[in-house]
N, CA, C and O of each residue as an XYZ file, in Angstrom:
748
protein
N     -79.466    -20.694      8.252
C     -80.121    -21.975      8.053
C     -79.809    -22.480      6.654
O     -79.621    -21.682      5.736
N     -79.755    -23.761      6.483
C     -79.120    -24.505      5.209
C     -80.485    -24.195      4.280
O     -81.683    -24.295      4.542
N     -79.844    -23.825      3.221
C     -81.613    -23.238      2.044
C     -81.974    -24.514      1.772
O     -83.203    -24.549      1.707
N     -81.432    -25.713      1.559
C     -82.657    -27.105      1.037
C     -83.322    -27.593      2.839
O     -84.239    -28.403      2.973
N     -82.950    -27.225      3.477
C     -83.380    -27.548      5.240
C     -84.948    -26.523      4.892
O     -86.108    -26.924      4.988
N     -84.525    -25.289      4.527
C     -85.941    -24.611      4.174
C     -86.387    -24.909      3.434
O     -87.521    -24.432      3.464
N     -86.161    -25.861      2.100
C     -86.656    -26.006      0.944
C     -87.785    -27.067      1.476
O     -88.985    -26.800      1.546
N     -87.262    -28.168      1.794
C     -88.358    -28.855      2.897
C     -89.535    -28.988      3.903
O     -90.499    -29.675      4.240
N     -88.782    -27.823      4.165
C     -89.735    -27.009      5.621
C     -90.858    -26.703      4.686
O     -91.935    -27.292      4.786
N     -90.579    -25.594      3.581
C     -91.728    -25.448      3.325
C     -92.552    -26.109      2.299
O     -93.701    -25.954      1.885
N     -91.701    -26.796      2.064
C     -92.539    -28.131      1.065
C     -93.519    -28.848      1.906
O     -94.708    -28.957      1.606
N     -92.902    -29.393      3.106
C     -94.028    -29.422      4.652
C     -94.830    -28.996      4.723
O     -95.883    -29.628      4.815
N     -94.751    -27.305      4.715
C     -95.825    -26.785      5.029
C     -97.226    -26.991      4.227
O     -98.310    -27.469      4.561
N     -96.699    -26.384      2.947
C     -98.023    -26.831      1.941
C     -98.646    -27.647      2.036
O     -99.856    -27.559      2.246
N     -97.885    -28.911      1.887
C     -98.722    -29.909      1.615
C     -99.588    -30.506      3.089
O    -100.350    -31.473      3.067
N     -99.250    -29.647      4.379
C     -99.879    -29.764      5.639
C    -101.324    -28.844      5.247
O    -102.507    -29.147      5.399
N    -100.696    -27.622      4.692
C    -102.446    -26.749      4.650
C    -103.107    -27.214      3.251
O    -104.204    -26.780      2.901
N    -102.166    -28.365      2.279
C    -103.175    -28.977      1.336
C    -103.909    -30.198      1.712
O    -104.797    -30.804      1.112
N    -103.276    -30.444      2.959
C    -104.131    -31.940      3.533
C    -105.056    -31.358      4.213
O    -106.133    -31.888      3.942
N    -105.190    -30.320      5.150
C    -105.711    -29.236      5.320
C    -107.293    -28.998      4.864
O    -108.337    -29.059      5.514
N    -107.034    -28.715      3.534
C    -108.000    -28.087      2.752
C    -108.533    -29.285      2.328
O    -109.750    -29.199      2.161
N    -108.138    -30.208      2.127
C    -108.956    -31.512      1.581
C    -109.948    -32.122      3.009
O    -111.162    -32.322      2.968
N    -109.176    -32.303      4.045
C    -109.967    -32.788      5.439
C    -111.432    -31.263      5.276
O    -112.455    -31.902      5.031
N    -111.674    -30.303      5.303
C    -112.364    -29.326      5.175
C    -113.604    -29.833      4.096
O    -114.813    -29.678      4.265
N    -112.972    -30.433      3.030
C    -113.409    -30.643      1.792
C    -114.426    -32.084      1.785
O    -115.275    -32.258      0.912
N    -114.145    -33.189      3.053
C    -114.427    -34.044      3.367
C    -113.393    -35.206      2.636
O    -113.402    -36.323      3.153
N    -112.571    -34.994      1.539
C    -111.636    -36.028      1.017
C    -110.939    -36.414      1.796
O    -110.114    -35.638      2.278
N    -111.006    -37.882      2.259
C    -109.792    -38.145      3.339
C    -108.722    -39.316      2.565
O    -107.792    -39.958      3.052
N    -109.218    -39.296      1.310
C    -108.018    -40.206      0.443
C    -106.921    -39.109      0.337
O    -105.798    -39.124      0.842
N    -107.493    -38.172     -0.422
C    -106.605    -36.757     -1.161
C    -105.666    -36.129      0.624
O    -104.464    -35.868      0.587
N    -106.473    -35.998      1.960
C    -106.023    -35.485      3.118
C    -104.640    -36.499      3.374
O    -103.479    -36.180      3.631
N    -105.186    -37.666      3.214
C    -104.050    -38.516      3.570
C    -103.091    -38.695      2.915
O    -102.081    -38.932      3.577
N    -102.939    -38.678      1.527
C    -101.746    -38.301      0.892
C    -101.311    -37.108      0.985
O    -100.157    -37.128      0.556
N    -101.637    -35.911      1.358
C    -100.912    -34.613      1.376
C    -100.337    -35.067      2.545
O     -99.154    -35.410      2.546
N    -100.976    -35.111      3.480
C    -100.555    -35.612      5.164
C     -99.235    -36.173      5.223
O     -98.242    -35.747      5.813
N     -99.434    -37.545      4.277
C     -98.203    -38.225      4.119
C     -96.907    -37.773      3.353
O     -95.774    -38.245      3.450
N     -97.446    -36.539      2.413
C     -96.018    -35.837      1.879
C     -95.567    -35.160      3.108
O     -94.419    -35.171      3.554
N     -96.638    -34.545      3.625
C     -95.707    -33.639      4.775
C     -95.344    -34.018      5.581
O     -94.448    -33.297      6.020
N     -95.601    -35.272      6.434
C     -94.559    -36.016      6.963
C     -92.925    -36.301      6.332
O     -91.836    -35.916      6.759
N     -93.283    -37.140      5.143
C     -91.873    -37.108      4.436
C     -90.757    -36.291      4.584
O     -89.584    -36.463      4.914
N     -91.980    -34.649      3.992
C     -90.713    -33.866      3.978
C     -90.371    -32.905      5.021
O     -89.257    -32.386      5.086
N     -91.117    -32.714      5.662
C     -90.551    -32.660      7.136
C     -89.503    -33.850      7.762
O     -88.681    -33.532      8.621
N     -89.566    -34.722      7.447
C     -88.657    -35.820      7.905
C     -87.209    -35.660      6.898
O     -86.103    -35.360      7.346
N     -87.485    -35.903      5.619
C     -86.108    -35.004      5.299
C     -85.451    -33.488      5.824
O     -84.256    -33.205      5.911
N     -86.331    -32.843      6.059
C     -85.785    -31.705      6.684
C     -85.037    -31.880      8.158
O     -84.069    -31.227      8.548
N     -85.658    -32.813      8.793
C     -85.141    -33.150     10.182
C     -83.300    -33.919     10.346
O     -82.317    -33.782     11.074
N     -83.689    -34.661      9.252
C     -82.852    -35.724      9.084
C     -81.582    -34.606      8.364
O     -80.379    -34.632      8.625
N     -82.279    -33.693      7.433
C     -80.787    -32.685      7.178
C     -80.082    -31.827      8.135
O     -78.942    -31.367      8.203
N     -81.340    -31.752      8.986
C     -81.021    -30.701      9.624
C     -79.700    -31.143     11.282
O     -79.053    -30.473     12.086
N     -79.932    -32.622     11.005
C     -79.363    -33.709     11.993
C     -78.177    -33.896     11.829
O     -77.454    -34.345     12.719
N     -77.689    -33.519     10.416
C     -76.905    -34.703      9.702
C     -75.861    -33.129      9.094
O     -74.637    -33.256      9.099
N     -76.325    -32.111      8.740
C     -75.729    -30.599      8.204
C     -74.681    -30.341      9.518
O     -74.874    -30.033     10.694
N     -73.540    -30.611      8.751
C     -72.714    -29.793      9.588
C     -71.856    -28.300      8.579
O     -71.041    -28.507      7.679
N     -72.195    -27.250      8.917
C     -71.524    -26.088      7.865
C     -69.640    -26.378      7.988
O     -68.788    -26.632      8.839
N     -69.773    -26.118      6.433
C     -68.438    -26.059      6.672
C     -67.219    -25.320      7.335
O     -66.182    -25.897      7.662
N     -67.399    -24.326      7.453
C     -66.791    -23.763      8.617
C     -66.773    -24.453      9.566
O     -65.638    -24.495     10.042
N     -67.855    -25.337     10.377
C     -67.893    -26.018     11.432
C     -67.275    -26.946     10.943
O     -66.341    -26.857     11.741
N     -66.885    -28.061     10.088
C     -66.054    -29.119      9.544
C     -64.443    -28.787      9.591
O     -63.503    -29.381     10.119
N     -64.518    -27.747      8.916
C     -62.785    -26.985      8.998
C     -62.550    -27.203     10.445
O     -61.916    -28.180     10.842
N     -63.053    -26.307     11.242
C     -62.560    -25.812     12.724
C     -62.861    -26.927     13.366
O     -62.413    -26.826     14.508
N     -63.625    -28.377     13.139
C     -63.805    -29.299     14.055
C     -62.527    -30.082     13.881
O     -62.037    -30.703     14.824
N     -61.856    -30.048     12.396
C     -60.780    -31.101     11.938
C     -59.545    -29.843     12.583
O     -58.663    -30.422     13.217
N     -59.404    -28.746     12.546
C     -58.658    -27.747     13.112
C     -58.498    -28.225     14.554
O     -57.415    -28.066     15.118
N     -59.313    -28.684     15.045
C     -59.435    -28.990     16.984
C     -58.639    -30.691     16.983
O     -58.339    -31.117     18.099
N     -58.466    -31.190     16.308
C     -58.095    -32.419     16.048
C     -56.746    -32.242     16.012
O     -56.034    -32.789     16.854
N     -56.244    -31.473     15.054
C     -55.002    -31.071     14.921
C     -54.219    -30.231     16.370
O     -53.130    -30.423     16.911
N     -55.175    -29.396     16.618
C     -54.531    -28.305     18.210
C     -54.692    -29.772     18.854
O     -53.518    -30.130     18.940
N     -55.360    -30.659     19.277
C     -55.342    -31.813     20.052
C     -54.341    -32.615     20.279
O     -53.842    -32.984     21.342
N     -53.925    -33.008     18.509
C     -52.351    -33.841     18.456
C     -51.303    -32.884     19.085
O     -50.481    -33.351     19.874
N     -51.297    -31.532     18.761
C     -50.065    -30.814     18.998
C     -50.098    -30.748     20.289
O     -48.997    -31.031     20.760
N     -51.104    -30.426     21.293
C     -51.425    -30.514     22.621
C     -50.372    -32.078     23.340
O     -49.690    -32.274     24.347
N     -50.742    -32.809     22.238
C     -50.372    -34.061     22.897
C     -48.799    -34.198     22.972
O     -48.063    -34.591     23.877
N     -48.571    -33.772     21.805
C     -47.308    -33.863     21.417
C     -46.248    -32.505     22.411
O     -45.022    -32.393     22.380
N     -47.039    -31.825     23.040
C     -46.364    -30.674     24.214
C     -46.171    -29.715     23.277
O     -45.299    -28.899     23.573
N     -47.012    -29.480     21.672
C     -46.807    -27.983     21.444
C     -47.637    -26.840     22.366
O     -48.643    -27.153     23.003
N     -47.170    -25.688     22.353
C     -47.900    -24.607     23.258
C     -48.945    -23.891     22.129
O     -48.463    -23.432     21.093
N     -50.479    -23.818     22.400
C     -51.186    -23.344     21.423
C     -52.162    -22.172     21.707
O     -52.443    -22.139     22.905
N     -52.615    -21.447     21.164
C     -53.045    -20.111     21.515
C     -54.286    -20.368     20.529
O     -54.260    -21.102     19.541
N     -55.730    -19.376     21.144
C     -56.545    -18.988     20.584
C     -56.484    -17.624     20.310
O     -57.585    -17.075     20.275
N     -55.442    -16.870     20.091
C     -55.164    -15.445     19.409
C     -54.171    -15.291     18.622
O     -53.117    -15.763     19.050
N     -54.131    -14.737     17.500
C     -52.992    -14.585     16.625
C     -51.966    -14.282     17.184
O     -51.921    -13.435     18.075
N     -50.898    -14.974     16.720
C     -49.445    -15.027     17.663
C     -48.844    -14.093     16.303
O     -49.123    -14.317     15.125
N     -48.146    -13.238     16.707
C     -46.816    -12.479     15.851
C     -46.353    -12.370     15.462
O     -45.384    -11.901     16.059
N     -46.125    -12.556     13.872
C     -45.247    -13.122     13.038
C     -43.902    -13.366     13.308
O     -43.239    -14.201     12.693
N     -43.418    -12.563     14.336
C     -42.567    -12.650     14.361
C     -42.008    -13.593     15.271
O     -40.791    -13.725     15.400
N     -42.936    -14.318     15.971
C     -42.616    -15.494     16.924
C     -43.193    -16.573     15.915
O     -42.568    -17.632     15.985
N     -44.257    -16.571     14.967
C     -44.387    -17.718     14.295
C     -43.324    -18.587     13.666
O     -42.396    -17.859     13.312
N     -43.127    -19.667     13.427
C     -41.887    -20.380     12.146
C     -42.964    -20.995     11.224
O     -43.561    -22.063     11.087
N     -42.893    -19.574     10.576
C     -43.363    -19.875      9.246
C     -42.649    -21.320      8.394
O     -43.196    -22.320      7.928
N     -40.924    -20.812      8.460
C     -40.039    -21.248      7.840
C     -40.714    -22.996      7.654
O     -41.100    -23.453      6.578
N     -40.720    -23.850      9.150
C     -41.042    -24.962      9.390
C     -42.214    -25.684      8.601
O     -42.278    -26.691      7.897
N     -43.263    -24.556      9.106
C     -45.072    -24.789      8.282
C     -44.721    -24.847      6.735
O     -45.229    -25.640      5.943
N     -43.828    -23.939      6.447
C     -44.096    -23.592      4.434
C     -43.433    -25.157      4.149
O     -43.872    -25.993      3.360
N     -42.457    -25.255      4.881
C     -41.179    -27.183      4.544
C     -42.354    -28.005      4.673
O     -42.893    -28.286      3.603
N     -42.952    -28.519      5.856
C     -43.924    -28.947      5.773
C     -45.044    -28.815      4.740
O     -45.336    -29.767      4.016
N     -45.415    -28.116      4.700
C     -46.592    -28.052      3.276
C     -45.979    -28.407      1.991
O     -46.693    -28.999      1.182
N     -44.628    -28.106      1.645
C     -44.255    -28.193      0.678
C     -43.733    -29.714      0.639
O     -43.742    -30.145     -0.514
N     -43.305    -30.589      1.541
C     -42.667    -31.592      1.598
C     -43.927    -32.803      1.168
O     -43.718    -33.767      0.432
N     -45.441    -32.420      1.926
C     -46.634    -33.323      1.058
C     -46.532    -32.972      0.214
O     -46.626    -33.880     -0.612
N     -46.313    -31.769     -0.355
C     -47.200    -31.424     -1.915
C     -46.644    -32.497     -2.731
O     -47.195    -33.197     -3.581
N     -44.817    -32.481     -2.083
C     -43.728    -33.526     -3.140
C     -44.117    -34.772     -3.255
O     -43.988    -35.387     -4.313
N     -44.702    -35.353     -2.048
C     -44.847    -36.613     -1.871
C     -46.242    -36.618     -2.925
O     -46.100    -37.395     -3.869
N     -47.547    -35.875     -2.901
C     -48.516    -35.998     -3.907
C     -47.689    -36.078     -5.111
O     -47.392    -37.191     -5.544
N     -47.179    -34.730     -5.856
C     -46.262    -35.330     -6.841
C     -45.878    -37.083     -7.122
O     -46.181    -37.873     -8.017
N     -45.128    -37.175     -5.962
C     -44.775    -38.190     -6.779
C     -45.383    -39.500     -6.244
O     -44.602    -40.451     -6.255
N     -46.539    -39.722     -5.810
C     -47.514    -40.978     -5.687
C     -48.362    -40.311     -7.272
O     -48.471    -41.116     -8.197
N     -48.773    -39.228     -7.426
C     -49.346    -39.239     -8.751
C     -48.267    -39.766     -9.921
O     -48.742    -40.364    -10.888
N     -47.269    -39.618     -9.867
C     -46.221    -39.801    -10.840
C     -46.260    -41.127    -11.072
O     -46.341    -41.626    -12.194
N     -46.184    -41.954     -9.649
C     -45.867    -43.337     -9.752
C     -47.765    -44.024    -10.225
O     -48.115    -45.176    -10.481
N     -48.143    -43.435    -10.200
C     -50.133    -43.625    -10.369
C     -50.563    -44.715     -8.732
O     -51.278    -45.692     -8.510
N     -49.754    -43.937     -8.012
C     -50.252    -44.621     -6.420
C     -51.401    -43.851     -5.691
O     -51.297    -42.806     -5.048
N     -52.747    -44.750     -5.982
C     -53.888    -43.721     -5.823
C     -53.558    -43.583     -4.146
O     -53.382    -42.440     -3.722
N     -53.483    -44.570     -3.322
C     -53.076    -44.663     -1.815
C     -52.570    -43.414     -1.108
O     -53.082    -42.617     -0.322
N     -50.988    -43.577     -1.861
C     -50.194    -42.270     -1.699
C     -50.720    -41.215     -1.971
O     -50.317    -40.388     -1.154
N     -51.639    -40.618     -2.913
C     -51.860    -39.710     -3.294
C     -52.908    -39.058     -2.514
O     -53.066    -37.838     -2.459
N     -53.769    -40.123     -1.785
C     -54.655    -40.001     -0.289
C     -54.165    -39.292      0.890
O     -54.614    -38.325      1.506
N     -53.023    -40.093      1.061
C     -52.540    -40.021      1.849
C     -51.807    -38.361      1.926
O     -51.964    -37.443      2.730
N     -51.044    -38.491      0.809
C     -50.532    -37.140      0.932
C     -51.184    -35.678      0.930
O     -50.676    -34.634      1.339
N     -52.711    -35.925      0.240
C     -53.484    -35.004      0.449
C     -53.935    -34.644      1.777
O     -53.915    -33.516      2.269
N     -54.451    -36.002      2.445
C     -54.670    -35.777      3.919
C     -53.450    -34.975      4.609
O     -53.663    -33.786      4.843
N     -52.471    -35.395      4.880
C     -51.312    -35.001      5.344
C     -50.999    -33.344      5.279
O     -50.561    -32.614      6.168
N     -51.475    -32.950      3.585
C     -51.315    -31.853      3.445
C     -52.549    -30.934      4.177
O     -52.408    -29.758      4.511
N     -53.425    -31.502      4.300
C     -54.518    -30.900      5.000
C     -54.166    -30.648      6.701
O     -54.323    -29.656      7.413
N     -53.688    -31.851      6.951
C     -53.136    -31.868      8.754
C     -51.634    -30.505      8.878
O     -51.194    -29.752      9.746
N     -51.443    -30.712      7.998
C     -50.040    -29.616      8.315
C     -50.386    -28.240      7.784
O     -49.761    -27.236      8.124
N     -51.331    -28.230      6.998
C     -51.933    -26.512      6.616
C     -52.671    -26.293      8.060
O     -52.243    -25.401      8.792
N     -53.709    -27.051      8.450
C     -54.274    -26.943      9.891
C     -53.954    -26.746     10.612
O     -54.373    -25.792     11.267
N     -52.843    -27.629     11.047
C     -51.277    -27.181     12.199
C     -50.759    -25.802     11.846
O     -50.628    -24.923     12.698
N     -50.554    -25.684     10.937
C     -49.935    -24.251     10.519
C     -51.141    -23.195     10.784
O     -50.822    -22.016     10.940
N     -52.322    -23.512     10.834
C     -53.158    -22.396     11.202
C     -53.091    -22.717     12.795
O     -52.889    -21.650     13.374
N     -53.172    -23.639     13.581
C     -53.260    -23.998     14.812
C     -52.164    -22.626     15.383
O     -52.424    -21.524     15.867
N     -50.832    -23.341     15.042
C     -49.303    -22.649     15.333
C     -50.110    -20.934     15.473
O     -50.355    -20.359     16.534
N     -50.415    -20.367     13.945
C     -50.736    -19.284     13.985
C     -51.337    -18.417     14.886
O     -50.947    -17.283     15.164
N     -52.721    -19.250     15.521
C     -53.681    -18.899     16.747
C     -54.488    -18.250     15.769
O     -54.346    -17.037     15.922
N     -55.330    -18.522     14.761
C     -56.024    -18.121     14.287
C     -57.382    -19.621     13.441
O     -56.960    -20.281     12.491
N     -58.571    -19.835     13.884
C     -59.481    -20.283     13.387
C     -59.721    -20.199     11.909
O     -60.494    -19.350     11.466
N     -58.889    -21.313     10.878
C     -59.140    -21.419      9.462
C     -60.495    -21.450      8.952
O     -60.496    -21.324      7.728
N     -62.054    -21.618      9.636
C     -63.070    -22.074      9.686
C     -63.538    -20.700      8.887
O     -64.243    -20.782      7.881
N     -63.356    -20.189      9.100
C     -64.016    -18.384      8.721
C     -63.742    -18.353      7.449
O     -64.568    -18.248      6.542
N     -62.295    -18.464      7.321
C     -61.321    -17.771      6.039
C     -61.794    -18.602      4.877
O     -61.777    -18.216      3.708
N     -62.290    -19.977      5.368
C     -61.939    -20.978      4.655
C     -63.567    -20.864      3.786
O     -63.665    -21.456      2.711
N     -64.847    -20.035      4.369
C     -66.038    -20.034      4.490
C     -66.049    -18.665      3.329
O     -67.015    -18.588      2.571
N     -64.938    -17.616      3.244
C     -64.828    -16.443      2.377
C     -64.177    -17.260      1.764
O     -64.562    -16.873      0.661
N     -63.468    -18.124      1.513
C     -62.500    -18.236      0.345
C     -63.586    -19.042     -0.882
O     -63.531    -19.043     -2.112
N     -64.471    -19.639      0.005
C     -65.306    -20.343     -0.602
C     -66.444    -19.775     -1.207
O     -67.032    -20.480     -2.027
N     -66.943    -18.471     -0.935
C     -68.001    -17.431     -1.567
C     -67.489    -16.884     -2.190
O     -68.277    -16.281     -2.918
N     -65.633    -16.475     -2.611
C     -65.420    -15.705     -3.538
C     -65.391    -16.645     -4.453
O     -65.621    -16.194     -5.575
N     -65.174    -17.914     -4.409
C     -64.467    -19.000     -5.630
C     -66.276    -19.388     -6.257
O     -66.578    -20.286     -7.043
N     -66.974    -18.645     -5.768
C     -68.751    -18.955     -5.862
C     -68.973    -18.300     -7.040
O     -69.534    -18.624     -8.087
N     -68.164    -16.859     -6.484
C     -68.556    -16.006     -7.632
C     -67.779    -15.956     -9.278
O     -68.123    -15.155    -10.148
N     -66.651    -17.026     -9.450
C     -66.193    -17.595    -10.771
C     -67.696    -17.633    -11.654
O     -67.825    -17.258    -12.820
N     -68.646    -18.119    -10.883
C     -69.728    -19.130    -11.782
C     -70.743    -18.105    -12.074
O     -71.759    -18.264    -12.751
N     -70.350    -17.047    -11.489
C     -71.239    -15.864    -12.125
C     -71.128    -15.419    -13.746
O     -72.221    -15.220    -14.276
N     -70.143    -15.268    -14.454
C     -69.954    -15.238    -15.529
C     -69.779    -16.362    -16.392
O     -69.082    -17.193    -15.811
N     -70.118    -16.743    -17.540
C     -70.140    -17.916    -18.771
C     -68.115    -18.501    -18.021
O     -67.055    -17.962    -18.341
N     -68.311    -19.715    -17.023
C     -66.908    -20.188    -17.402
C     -65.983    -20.130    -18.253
O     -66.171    -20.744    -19.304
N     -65.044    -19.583    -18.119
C     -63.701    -20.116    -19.140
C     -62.742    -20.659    -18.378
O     -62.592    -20.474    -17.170
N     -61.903    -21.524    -19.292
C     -60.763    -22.162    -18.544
C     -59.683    -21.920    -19.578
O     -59.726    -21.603    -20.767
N     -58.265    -22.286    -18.353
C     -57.381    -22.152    -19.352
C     -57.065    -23.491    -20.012
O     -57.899    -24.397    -20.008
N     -55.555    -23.654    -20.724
C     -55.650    -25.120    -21.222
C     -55.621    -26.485    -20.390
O     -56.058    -27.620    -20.577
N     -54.730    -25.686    -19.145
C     -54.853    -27.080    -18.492
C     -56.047    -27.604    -17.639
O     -56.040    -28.667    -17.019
N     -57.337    -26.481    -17.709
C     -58.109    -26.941    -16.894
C     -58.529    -26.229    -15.872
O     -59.496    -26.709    -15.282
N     -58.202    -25.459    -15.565
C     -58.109    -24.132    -14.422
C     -59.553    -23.414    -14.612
O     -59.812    -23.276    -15.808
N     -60.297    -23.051    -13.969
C     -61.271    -22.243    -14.589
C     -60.635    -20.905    -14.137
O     -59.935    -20.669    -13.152
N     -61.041    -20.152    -15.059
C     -60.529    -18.161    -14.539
C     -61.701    -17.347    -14.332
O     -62.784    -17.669    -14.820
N     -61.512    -16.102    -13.495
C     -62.031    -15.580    -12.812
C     -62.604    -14.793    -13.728
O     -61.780    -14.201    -14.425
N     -63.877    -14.549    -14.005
C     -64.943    -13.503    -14.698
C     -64.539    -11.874    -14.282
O     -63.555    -11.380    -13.731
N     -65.665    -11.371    -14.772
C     -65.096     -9.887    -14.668
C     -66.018     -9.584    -13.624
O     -65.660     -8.559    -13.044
N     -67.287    -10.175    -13.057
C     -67.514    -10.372    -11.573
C     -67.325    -11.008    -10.597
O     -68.095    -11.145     -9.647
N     -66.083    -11.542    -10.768
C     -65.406    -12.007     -9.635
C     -64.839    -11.498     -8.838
O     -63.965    -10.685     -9.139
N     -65.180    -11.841     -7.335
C     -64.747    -11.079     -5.849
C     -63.608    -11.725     -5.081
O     -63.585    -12.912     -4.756
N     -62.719    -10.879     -4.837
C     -61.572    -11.793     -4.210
C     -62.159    -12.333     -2.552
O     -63.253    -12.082     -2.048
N     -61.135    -13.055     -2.024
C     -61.821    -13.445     -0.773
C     -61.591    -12.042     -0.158
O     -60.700    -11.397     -0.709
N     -62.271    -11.406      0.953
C     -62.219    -10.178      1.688
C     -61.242    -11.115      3.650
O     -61.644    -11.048      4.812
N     -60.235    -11.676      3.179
C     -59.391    -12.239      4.310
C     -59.359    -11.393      5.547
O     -59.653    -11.767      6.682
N     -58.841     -9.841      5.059
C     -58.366     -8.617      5.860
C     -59.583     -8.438      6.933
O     -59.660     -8.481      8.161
N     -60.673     -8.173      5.648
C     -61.896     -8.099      6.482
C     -62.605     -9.086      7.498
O     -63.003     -8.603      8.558
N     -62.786    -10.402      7.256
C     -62.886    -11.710      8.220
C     -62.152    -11.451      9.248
O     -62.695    -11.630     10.338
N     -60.479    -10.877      9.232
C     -59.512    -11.083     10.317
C     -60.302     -9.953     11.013
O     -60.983    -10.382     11.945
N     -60.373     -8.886     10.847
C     -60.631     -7.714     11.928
C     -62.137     -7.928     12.174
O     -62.723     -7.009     12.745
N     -62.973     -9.230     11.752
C     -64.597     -9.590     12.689
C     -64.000    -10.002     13.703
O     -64.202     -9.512     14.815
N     -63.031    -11.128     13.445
C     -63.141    -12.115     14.577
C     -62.208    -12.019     15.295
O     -62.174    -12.810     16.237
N     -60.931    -10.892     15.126
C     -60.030    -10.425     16.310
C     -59.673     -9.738     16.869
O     -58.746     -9.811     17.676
N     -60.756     -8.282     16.402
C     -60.941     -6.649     16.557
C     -59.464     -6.430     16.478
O     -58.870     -6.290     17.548
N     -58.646     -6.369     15.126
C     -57.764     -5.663     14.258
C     -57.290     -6.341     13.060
O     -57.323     -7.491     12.622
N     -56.742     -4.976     12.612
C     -56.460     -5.304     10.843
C     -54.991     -6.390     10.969
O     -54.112     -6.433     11.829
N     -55.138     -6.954     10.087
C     -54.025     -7.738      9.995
C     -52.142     -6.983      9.584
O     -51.175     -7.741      9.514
């Protein structure tokens, strides 16, 4: 469950057993304003809870978008890791690398458009490239994101250009481990 979805909930609650304690008390000015917080925030909680999609679920929903085009387009797609040795890597890495160029150089030229664009692009062809793979980026993408959590455990440093670096409690992503939850074997 999303922790501010609970943060709400129980902000709700209170102020339900403080309207509560005031109706008991005979105050029905003081009842009705608690009343009315806990409506509120129960209503933010609802409304997050409506509106929260986890990211993992965002990855793998824009991931299904992508298996969709390729579907369309007559690629053949698998929900199990296909074999490296039948994958073309070769194709996916040209591809990834061919946006990165194009970001390059819409940043070069200061074309904020291009530089949209090519990010998106680079996002659709890393996706495809996980599609191709037969493997769900949604997971990996969910560890890559709790290890890059744990940077902020130690006093930040960066380097010059801006980079922040990894503390001396920093956890790499555990990839190996994610792969053998969700496909019963090691990679």
């Amino acid at each position: 469950m999303n922790p501010l979805i609970e943060k709400w909930r129980k902000y709700a609650k209170y102020a339900t057993t403080s309207a509560d304690m005031e109706a008991e008390d005979g105050e029905d000015f003081a009842e009705g304003l608690f009343q009315g917080r806990a409506d509120a925030y129960a209503e933010c909680a609802d409304d997050l809870a409506r509106q929260s999609i986890p990211v993992e679920s965002a990855i793998s929903v824009a991931q299904q978008q992508v298996r969709h085009w390729e579907e369309a387009m007559g690629y053949k797609t698998t929900d199990n890791p296909v074999p490296l040795e039948e994958y073309n890597g070769d194709l996916r890495g040209d591809l990834i690398t061919e946006e990165s160029e194009e970001f390059w150089l819409a940043w070069e030229n200061g074309n904020r458009a291009d530089m949209i664009d090519a990010l998106a692009d680079i996002l659709y062809v890393t996706l495809g490239a996980a599609v191709d793979m037969g493997v769900d980026l949604g997971p990996f993408w969910e560890e890559v994101c709790r290890s890059n959590m744990t940077k902020t455990i130690d006093p930040p440093t960066r380097r010059e250009d801006g980079k922040y670096l990894k503390g001396e409690r920093f956890t790499p992503p555990d990839i190996s481990g994610v792969y053998e939850r969700l496909y019963g074997e090691g990679i």
